[in-house]
C-alpha positions as CSV (number, residue, x, y, z in Angstrom):
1,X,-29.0,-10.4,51.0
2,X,-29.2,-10.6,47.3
3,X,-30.5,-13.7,45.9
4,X,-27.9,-15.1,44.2
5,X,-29.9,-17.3,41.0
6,X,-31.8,-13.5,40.5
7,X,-28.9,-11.7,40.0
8,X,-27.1,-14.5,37.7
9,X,-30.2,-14.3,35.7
10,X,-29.8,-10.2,35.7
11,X,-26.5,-10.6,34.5
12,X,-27.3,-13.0,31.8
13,X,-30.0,-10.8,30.2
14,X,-27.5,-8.0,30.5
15,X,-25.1,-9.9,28.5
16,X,-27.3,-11.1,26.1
17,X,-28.8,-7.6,25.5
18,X,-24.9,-6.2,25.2
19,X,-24.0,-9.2,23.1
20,X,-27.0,-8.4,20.8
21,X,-26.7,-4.1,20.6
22,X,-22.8,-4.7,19.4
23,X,-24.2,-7.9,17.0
24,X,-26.2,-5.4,15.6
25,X,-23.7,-2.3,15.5
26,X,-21.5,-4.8,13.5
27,X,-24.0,-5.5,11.1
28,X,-24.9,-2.1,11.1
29,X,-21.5,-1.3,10.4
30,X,-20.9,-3.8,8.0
31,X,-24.0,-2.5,6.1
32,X,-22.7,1.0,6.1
33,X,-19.2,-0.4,4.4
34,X,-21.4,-2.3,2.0
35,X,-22.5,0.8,0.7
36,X,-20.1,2.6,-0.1
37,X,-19.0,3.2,-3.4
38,X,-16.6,0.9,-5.1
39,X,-15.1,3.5,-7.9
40,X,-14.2,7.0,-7.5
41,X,-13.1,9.3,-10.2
42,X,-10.2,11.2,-9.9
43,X,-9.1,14.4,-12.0
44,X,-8.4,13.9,-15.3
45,X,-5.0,13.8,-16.6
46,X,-4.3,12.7,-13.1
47,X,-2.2,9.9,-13.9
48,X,-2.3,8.4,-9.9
49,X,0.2,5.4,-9.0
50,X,0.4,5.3,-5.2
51,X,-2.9,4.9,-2.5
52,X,-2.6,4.6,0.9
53,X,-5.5,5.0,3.7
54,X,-5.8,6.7,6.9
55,X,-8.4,7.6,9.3
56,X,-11.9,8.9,8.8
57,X,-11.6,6.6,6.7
58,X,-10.1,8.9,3.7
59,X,-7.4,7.5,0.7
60,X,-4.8,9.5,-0.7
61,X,-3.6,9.5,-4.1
62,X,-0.1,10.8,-6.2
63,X,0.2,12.0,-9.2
64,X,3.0,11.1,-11.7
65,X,2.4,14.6,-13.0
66,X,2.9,17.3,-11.0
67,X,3.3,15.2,-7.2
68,X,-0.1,16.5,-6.2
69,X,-2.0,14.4,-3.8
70,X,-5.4,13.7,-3.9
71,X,-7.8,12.9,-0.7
72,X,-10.9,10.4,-1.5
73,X,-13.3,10.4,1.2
74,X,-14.2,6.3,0.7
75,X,-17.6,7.0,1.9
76,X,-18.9,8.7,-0.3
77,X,-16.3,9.2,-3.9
78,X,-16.0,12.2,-3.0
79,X,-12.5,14.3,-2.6
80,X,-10.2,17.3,-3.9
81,X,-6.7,18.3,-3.4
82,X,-5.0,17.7,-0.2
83,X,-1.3,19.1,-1.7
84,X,-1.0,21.0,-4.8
85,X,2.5,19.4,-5.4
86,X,4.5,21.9,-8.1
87,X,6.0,21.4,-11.6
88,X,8.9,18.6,-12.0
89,X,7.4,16.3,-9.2
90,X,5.9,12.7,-8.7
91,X,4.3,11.2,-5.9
92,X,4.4,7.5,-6.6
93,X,4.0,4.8,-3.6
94,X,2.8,6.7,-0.1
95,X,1.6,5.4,3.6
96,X,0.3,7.3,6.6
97,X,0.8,6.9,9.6
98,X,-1.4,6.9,13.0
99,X,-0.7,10.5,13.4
100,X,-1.7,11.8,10.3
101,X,1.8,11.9,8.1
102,X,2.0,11.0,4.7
103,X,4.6,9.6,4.1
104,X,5.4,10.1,-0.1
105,X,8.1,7.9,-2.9
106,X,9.4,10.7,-5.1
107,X,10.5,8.7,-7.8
108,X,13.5,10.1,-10.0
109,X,14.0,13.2,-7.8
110,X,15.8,10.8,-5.8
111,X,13.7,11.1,-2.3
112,X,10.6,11.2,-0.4
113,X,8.1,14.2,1.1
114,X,5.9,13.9,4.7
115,X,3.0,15.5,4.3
116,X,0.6,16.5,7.2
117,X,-2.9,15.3,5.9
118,X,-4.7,17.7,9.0
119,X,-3.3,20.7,7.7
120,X,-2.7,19.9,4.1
121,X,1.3,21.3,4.4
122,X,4.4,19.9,3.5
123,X,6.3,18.8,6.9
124,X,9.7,17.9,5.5
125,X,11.8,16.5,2.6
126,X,14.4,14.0,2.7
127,X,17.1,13.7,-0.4
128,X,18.2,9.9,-0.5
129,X,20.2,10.1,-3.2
130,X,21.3,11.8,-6.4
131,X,18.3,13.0,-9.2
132,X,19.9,10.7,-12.0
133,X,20.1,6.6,-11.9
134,X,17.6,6.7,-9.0
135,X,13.5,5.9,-8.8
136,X,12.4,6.1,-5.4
137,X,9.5,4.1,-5.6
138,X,7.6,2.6,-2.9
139,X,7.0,3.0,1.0
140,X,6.5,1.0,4.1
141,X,6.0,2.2,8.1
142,X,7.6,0.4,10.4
143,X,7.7,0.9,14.3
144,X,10.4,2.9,14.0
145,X,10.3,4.8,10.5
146,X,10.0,4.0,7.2
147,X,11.7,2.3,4.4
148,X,11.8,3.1,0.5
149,X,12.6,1.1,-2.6
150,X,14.4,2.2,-5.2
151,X,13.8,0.3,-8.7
152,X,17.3,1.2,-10.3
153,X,19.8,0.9,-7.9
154,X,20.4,-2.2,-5.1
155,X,19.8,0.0,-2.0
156,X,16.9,0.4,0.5
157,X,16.5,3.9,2.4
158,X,15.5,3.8,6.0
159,X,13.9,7.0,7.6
160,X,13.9,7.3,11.0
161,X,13.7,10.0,13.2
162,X,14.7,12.3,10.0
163,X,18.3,10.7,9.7
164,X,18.4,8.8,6.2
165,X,20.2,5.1,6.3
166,X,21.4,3.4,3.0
167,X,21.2,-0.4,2.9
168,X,22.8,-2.2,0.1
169,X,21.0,-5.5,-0.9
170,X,22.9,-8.5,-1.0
171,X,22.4,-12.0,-0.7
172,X,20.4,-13.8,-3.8
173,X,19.6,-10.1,-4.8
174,X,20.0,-9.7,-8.1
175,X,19.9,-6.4,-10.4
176,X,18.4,-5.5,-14.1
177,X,20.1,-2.3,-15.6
178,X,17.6,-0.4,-16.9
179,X,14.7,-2.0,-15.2
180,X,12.2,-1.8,-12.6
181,X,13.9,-3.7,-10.0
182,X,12.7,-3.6,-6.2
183,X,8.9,-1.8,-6.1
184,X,6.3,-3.0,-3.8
185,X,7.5,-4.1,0.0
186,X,5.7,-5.2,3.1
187,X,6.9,-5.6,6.5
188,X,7.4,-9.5,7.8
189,X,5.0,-10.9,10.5
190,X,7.5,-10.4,13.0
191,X,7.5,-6.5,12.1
192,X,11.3,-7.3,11.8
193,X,12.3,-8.1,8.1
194,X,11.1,-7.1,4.6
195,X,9.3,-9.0,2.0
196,X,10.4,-7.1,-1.4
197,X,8.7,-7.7,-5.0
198,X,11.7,-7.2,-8.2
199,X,9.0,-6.3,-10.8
200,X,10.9,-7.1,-14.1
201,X,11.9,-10.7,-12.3
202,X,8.9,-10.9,-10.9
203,X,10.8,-12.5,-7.9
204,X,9.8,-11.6,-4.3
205,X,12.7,-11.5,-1.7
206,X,12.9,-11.6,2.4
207,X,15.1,-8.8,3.5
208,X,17.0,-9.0,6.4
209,X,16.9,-4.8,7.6
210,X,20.3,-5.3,9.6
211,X,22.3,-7.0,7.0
212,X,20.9,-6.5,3.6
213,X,21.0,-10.1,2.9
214,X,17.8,-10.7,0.4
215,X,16.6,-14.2,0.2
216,X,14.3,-15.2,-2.5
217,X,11.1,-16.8,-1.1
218,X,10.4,-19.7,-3.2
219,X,6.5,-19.5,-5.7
220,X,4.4,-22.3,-5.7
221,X,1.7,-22.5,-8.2
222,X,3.0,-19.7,-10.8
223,X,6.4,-19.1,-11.9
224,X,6.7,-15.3,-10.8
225,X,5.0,-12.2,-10.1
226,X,6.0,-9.9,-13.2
227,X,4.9,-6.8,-13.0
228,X,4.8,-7.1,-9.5
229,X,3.8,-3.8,-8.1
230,X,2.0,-3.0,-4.8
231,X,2.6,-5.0,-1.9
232,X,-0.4,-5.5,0.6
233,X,0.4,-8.4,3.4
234,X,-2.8,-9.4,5.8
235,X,-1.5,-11.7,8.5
236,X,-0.1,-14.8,6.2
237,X,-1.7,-13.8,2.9
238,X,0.6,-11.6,0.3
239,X,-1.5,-9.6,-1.9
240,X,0.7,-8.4,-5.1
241,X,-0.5,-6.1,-7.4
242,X,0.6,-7.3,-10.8
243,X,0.2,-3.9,-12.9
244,X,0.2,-4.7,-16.9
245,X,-1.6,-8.3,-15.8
246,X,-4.6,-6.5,-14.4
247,X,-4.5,-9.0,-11.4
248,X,-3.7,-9.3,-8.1
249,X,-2.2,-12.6,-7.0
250,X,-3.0,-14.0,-3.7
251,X,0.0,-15.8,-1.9
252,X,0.1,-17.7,0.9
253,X,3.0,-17.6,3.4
254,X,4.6,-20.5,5.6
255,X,5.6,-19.7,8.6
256,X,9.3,-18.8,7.9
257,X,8.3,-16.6,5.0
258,X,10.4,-18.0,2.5
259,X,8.0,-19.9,0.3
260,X,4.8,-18.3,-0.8
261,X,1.6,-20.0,-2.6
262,X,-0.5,-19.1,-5.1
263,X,-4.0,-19.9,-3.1
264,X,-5.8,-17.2,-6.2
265,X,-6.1,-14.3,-8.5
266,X,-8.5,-11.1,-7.4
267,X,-9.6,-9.9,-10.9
268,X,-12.1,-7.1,-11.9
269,X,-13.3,-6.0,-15.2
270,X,-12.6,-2.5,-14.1
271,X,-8.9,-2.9,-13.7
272,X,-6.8,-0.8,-15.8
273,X,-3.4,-1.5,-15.4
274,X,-3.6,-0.9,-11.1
275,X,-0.7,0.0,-9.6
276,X,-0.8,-0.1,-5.8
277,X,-3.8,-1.0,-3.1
278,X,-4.2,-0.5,0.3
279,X,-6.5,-1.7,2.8
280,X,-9.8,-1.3,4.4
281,X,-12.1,-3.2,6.3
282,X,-12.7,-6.4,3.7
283,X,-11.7,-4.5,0.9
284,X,-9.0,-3.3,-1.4
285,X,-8.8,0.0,-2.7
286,X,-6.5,0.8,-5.9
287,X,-6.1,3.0,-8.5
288,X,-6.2,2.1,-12.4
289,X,-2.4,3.6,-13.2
290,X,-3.4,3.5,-16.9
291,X,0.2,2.8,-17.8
292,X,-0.9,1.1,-21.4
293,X,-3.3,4.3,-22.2
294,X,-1.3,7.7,-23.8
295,X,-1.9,10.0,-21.6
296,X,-3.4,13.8,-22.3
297,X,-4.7,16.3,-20.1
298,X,-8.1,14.7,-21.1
299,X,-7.3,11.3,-20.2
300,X,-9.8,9.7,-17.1
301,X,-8.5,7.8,-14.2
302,X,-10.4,6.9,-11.4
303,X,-9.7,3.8,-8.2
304,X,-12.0,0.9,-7.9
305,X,-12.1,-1.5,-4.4
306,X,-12.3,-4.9,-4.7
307,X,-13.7,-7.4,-1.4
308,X,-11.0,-9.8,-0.1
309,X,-12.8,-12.6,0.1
């Protein structure tokens, strides 16, 4: 018979000991993370706009130059050329997904690329729309595909399962010709709605994906969100990018995500005109967009991560 008090005591010590060896892998961990650099240059003349991070843990960055993307490996600065992109494109706001696609805005042309960020090859492009009147401009994953922006016309594009689905905005959603108009978005909590930013507005709007009714979510604590740009949502807190402000407002969400408040700003003295961020760990990675700063072959841009709280 095993006495029972020795064993209970066994048992404790085991849990202890476990409880302690993952303590300390965490703070290992976190140590590790700490290290990391927290600016990375990327080529110049570059000129990035969208970031988005996968496994490994490794960012990807577009160019508004030539559509190239660029792989970061985030622990150590270090990257190079994932896709050499080609003459005449952009890659503006980009996600991947758990199996490796990249998933890529292409601004003006009008749709988006998937890129396979294993092999480095293009997997497929998807034309939304026509080449003129059109900025394709921003990207979300959803369970079921993706959804795009695009800042001059009052339609979002849905991606699933390579079939392309128009959805006009209606509602309180209201357009500025010749104007950046719907940018960043985020999915809701419930996974089922989207929260959209209008940067010229600077209005932020619930979308409903089945109707296309857009409700404005009322701000407390600042008027707007001009220059809203990337979106980055982390359970109830709304991260938005604010480009030419060099500032990233912190909202608070209630619980029916239609009225957000301002609980701070998440400033740097290395930001330089940021476009979009995405997340890892406790931080926020983004890249300086430069938009204020002529831009020549010379010019330097580099991303820069900033600790959430």
């Amino acid at each position: 018979m095993v006495d029972s008090a020795h064993a209970l005591s066994r048992r404790t010590v085991l849990t202890a000991t476990a409880a302690t060896a993952l303590a300390t892998a965490v703070q290992a961990g976190s140590a590790e993370a700490a290290a990391w650099p927290t600016e990375f240059p990327l080529p110049n003349g570059f000129q990035p706009e969208g970031i988005a991070v996968g496994r490994a843990p490794y960012a990807y960055m577009g160019s508004r130059v030539d559509g190239r993307v660029f792989r970061v490996d985030l622990r150590t600065g270090r990257g190079g050329v994932l896709w050499p992109g080609a003459a005449g494109l952009v890659s503006l706001g980009m996600k991947v997904d758990k199996g490796g696609l990249l998933y890529v805005a292409g601004g003006g042309g009008g749709g988006a690329r998937v890129i396979d960020t294993g092999t480095g090859e293009l997997v497929a492009t998807h034309q939304f729309t026509a080449t003129t009147g059109h900025f394709i401009n921003d990207v979300v994953l959803t369970r079921d595909g993706a959804w795009f922006t695009d800042s001059r016309d009052s339609y979002l594009y849905a991606l699933k399962g390579g079939t392309v689905r128009r959805l006009p905005l209606r509602g309180d959603w209201e357009l500025v010709p010749d104007a950046n108009n719907a940018n960043g978005l985020v999915t809701t909590g419930d996974g089922r709605d989207l929260i959209v930013v209008s940067s010229t507005q600077g209005r932020l709007y619930r979308v409903d994906t089945k109707s296309g009714h857009a409700t404005r979510i009322e701000l407390v604590g600042l008027p707007d969100v001009v220059n809203g740009d990337g979106l980055v949502r982390i359970g109830s807190l709304l991260y938005v990018v604010q480009n030419r402000l060099n500032r990233i407002a912190v909202l608070r969400l209630d619980a029916r995500e239609t009225t957000a408040t301002l609980t701070r700003f998440l400033t740097d003295p290395r930001f330089d005109v940021p476009s979009t961020a995405a997340r890892h760990g406790n931080r926020l990675y983004l890249v300086n967009a430069r938009f204020t700063t002529p831009p020549t072959p010379e010019t330097t841009y580099n991303g820069v991560a900033v600790k959430l709280s």
